[in-house]
Every structure is written in structure tokens, then in C-alpha cells.
C-alpha positions as CSV (number, residue, x, y, z in Angstrom):
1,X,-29.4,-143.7,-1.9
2,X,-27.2,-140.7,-1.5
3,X,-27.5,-137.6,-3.4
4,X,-24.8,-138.2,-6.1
5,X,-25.9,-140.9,-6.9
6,X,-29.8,-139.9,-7.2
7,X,-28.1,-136.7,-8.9
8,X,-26.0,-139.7,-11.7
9,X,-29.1,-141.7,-12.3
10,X,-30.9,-138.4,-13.2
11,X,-28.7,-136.6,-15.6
12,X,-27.8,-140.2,-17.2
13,X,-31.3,-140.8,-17.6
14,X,-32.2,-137.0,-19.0
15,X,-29.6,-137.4,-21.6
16,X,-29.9,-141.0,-22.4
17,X,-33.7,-140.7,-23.0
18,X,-32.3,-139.8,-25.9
19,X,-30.3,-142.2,-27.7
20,X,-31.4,-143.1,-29.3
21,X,-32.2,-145.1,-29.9
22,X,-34.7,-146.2,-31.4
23,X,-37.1,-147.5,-29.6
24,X,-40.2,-147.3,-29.9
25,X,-41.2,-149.9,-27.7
26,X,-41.5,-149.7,-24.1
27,X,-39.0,-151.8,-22.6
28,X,-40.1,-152.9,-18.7
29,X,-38.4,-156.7,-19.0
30,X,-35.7,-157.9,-17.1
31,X,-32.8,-159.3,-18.3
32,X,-31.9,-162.5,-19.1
33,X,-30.1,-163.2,-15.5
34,X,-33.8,-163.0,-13.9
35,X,-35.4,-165.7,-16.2
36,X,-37.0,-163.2,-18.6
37,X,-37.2,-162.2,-21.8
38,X,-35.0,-159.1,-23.2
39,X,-33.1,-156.6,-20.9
40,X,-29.5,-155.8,-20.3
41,X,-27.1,-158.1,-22.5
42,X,-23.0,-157.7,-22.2
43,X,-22.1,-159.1,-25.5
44,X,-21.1,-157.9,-29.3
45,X,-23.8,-155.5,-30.7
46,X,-24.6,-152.9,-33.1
47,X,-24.8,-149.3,-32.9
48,X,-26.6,-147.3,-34.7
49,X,-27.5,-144.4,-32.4
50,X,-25.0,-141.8,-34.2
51,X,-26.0,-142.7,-37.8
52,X,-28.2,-140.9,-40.7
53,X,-29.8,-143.6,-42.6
54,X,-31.3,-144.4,-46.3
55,X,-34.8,-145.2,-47.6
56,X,-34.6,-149.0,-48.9
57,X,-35.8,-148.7,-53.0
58,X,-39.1,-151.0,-53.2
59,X,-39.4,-151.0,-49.7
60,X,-41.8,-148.6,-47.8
61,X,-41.4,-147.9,-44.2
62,X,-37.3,-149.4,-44.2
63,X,-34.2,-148.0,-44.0
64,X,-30.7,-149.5,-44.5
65,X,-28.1,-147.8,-41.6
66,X,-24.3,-148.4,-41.8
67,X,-23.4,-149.4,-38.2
68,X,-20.7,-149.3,-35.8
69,X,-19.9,-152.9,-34.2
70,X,-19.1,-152.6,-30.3
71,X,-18.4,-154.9,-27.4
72,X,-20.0,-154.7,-24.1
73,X,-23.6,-154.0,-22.5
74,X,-26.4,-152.7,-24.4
75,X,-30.6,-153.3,-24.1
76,X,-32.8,-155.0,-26.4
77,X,-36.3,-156.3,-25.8
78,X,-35.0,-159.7,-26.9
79,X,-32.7,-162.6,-24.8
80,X,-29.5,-162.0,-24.8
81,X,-29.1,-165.5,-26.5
82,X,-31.3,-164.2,-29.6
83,X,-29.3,-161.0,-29.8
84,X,-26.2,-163.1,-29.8
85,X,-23.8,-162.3,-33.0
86,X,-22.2,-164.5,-35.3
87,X,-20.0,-164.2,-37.6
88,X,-22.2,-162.8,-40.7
89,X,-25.0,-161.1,-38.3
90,X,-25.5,-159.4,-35.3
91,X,-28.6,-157.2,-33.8
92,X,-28.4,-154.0,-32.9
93,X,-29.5,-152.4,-29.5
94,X,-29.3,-149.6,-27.0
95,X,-26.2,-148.3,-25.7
96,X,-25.1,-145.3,-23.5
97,X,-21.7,-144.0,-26.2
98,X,-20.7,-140.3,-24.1
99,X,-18.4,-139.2,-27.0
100,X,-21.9,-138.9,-29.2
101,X,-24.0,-135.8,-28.3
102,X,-28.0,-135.6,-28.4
103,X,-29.8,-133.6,-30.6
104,X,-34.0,-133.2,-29.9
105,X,-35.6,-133.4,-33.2
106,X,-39.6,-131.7,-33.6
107,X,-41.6,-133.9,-35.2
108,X,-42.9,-134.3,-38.9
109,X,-39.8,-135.8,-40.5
110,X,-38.8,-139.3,-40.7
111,X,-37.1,-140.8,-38.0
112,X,-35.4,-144.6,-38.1
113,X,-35.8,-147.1,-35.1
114,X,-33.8,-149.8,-35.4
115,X,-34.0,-151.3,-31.5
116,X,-33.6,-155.1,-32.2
117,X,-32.6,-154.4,-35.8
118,X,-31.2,-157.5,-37.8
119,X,-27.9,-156.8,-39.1
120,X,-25.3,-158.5,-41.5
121,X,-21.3,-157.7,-40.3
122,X,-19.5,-155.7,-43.1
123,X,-16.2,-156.1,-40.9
124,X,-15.4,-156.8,-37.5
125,X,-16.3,-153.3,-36.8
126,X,-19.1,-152.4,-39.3
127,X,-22.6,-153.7,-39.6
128,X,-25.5,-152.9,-42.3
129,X,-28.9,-152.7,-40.6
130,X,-32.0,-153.1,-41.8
131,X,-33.9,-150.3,-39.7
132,X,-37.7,-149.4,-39.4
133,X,-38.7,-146.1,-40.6
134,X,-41.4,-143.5,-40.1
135,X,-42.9,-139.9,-39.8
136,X,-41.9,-138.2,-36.6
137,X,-45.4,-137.8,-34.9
138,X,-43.9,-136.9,-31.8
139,X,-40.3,-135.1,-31.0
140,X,-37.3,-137.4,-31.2
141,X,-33.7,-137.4,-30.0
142,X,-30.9,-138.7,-32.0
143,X,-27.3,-138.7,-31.7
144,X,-27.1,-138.5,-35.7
145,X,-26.8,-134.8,-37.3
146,X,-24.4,-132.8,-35.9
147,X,-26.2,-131.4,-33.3
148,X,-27.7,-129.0,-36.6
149,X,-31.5,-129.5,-36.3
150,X,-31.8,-128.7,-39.5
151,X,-30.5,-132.4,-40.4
152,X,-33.7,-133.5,-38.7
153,X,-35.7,-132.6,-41.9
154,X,-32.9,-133.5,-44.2
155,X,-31.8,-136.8,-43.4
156,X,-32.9,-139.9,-41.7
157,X,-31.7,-140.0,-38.5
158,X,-31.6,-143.3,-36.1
159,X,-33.5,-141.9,-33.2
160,X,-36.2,-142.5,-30.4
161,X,-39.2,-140.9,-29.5
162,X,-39.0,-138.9,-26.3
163,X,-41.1,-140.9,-23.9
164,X,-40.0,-144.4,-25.0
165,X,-36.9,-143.1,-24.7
166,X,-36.3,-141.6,-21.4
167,X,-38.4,-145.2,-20.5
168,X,-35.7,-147.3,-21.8
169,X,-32.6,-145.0,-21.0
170,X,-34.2,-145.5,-17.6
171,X,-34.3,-149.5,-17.4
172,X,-30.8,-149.0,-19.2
173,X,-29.2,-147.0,-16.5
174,X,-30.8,-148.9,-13.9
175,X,-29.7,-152.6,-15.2
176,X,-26.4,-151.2,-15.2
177,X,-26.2,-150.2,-11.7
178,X,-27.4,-153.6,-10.3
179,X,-25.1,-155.2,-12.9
180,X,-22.0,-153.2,-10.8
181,X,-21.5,-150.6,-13.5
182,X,-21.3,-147.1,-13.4
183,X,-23.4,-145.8,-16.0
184,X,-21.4,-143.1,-18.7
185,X,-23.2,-139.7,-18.9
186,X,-24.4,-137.9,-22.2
187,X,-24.8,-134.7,-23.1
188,X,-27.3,-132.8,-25.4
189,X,-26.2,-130.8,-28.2
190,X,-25.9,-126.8,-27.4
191,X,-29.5,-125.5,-28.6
């Protein structure tokens, strides 16, 4: 493998272990393609990896995140035909989005993981999803709050641990590059 790309895979995975995303879960399956369960899906999702949430009234440990509505690949632990939108839902998943900067959050405040989130379309760009939510035990990254750190206490951000998400930012980049894409790179917010 030559250098640059060694050097791609690296800084894409540094950044990306970051979106976000939301994922708690450690995602090692294979994608569809390969007979498997979950993986690299190129298809209508949502993303929420850019979004400060809110606590769902009467309903502990949720969080209701408005949702941008993309086209193209993304990663989910479930098949790409169980992730598969209509027109009134659609799930959201992992994506690499460049024009969204990182931010690492410390732990102790709430941070929303919506990896395999249901969602229901408010417009062919929009989705409302009904997100996971808990206490930070562990540093985050999310591409929610400005890149102000202080928004990590004050809001909910949409977000992923640290290890799970270098893990899946990882399987991300990869299924990219045996699917013949070049992977986009992110960048973390100034500290």
C-alpha cells in the first residue's frame, strides 16, 4: 500500500472516529454484498451527526433529533434492506460529511447515539429521529456545537464515544475503499 494512501486511511480514520456518530456499538460486520448482516449501505439515509438534540417528555433515556436526509453511502449495523427508506421513514446511520467539523467532548454530560435510529421524513430533506440518550462516561466526539466545548454540557449533542468510534470510522473508511471510493477527510475543531 503506498504511503499516501496509508497516510488517507489514517487521517480519515483519526477524524472520522469522531462522527459521530453515534455509535456505541462496535461495528465488525460486513456489508450486505458479502452475505452478512449490517455494513456499508449506498442508499437514502439520515444524518444526524451535526445536530443538538432534545429530551423526549415521559420518556427517560430518548431524545428526538431533527435530521438532515442524504443520498449515498453510510454504515449501519443493520442490512442495507432493513435500513431501506420509504416514503414516511428512513434510518439513520454513519456518514463521513467534510463540511462538518469535530469537536471532542469530556465526559459527564449527555450525549445522543442514534446509529440505526428509526426515523419518520418531515420532507424530502428532513427527518425526525428518535435517538438514544445517556451520560457521557467516557469522552465523545460530535460534529454538533460549534466546535464551543462548552455546548458539550449545555446541549445534547448526537455523538460517539471515542473508541467505538475510531472502530467504526475505521470499518467505514475501509468499506469505502474496497467499494472504489475515495473516502472524504474531516477535520477537528481548533482546540
Amino acid at each position: 500500500m503506498t504511503t499516501n494512501k496509508k497516510t488517507l486511511i489514517r487521517t480519515c480514520t483519526c477524524f472520522a472516529a469522531a462522527v459521530l456518530l453515534l455509535f456505541a456499538v462496535s461495528c465488525s460486520k460486513k456489508s450486505d454484498s458479502e452475505g452478512k448482516t449490517g455494513g456499508l449501505c449506498n442508499q437514502k439515509y439520515a444524518f444526524c451527526g451535526n445536530v443538538a438534540c432534545k429530551a423526549v417528555e415521559g420518556q427517560p433515556g430518548k431524545a428526538l433529533c431533527d435530521c438532515e436526509v442524504l443520498d449515498g453511502y453510510s454504515w449501519g449495523n443493520t442490512t442495507c434492506e432493513q435500513r431501506k427508506a420509504t416514503d414516511k421513514t428512513v434510518v439513520s446511520t454513519f456518514a463521513i460529511k467534510p463540511s462538518n467539523p469535530l469537536v471532542e467532548c469530556s465526559a459527564g454530560g449527555q450525549v445522543v447515539l442514534c446509529l440505526d435510529a428509526p426515523c419518520t421524513m418531515e420532507g424530502p430533506k428532513s427527518a425526525k429521529c428518535m435517538c438514544t440518550s445517556q451520560k457521557a462516561t467516557t469522552p465523545y466526539i460530535s460534529g454538533g456545537g460549534n466546535c464551543d466545548t462548552s455546548n458539550c454540557s449545555k446541549q445534547m449533542l448526537s455523538g460517539a464515544p471515542v473508541g467505538p468510534a475510531r472502530q467504526i470510522a475505521n470499518d467505514f473508511t475501509q468499506a469505502l475503499i474496497t467499494a472504489g471510493q475515495t473516502p472524504d477527510k474531516l477535520t477537528m475543531c481548533n482546540k
